[in-house]
N, C-alpha and C positions, 0 to 999 in steps of 0.2 A: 882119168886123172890118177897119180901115182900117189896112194896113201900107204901109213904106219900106221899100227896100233901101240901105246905108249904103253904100259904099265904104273898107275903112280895110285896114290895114297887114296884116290877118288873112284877106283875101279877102272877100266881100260880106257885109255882115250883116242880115235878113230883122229889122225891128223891127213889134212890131206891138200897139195899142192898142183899149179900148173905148171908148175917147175921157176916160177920166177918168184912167186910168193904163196904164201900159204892161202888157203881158198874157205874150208870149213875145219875147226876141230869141234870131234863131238863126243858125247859121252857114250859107254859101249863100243863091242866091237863092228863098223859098220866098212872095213876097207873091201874094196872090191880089186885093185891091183896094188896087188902089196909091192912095198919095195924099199929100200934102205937105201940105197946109190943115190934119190935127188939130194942134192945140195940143200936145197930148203927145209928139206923133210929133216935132213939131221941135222940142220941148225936149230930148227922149232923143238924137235927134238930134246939137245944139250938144253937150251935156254928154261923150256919147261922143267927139266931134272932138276936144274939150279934153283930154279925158283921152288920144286920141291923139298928141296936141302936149304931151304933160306938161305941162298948163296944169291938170290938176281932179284931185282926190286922194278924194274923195269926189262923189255923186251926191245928188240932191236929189229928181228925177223921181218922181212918185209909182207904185209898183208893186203889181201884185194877182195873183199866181203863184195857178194853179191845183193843186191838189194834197192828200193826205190831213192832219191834225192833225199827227203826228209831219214830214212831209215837211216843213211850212209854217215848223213849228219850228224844225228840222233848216237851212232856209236864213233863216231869219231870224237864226240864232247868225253863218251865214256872213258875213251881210251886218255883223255888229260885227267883223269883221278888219279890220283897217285895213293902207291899203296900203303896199305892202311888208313886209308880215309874214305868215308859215305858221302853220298849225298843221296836227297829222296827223287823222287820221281817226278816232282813238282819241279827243284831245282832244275835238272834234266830239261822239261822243256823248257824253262826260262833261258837258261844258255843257251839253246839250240836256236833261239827270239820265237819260240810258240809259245808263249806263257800260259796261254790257255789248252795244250794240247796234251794237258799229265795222260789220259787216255791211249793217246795216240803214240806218245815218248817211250810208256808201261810197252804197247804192244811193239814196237819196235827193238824196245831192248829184250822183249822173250822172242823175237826174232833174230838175234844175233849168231851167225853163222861160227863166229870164230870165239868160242868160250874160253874164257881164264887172259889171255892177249889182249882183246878188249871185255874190259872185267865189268861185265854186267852186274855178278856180286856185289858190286858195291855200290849199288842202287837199292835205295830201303826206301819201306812206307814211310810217310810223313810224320806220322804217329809214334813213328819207331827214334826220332830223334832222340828223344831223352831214356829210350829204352828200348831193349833186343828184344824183344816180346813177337811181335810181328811183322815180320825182314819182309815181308812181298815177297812177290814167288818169284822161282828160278827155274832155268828149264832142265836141270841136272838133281830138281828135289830142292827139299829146302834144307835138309841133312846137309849136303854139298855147301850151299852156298854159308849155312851153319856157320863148316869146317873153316872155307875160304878165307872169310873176315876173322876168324881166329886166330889159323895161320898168319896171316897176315899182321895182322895186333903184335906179334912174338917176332917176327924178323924183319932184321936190321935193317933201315931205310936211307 
């Protein structure tokens, strides 16, 4: 598969396409065929910069996360958050109609293949609603996901 490694504010980011949509971005440098020429790569590419310049509030880039029925679910709700806004992990599966599966919702969003696009950052512990104390984990560190929802607080929606 034809990936880029990105440069941005997070440390390198590993994006990587079938050529139709984007497949995994990851954190660190993990490209095995580098390359700049796919169309997708340097669309995810632009949109990502933007969105580090608080220029893009939303992505556009078409994606195709690999993963179980519940999982695909499970980040597809992620991906209707809009920036700058949380929800816990409880929420999450209640929209997904698992109301009982926060367990299972948690393990699915630290399985998300396509980080920052579908923005698992922005799933917080339950606990954490009335305060940033303890965000749940992230698979980028919790420094990362920190930054993210900061970022995010500051530009323009």
């Amino acid at each position: 598969m034809p990936s880029l490694v990105l440069s941005s504010p997070l440390g390198p980011l590993t994006l990587s396409s079938d050529g139709a949509s984007i497949t995994s971005i990851d954190f660190g440098k993990h490209a095995k065929t580098m390359t700049s020429g796919d169309k997708v790569l340097v669309k995810c590419r632009k949109e990502l910069q933007e969105y580090f310049d608080g220029k893009r509030s939303a992505f556009s880039v078409a994606v195709s996360p690999e993963g179980t029925a519940f999982q695909k679910k499970i980040w597809k709700e992620m991906s209707r958050i809009p920036l700058g806004k949380t929800i816990s992990y409880k929420e999450l599966a209640k929209r997904a109609g698992k109301t009982k599966a926060i367990r299972a919702a948690a393990s699915a969003c630290g399985k998300n293949p396509i980080v920052l696009i579908i923005p698992c950052h922005r799933i917080i512990a339950s606990r954490t609603a009335a305060r940033m104390a303890a965000l749940g984990g992230y698979s980028g560190g919790i420094s990362k996901k920190r930054w993210l929802l900061k970022h995010e607080a500051k530009t323009k929606h």
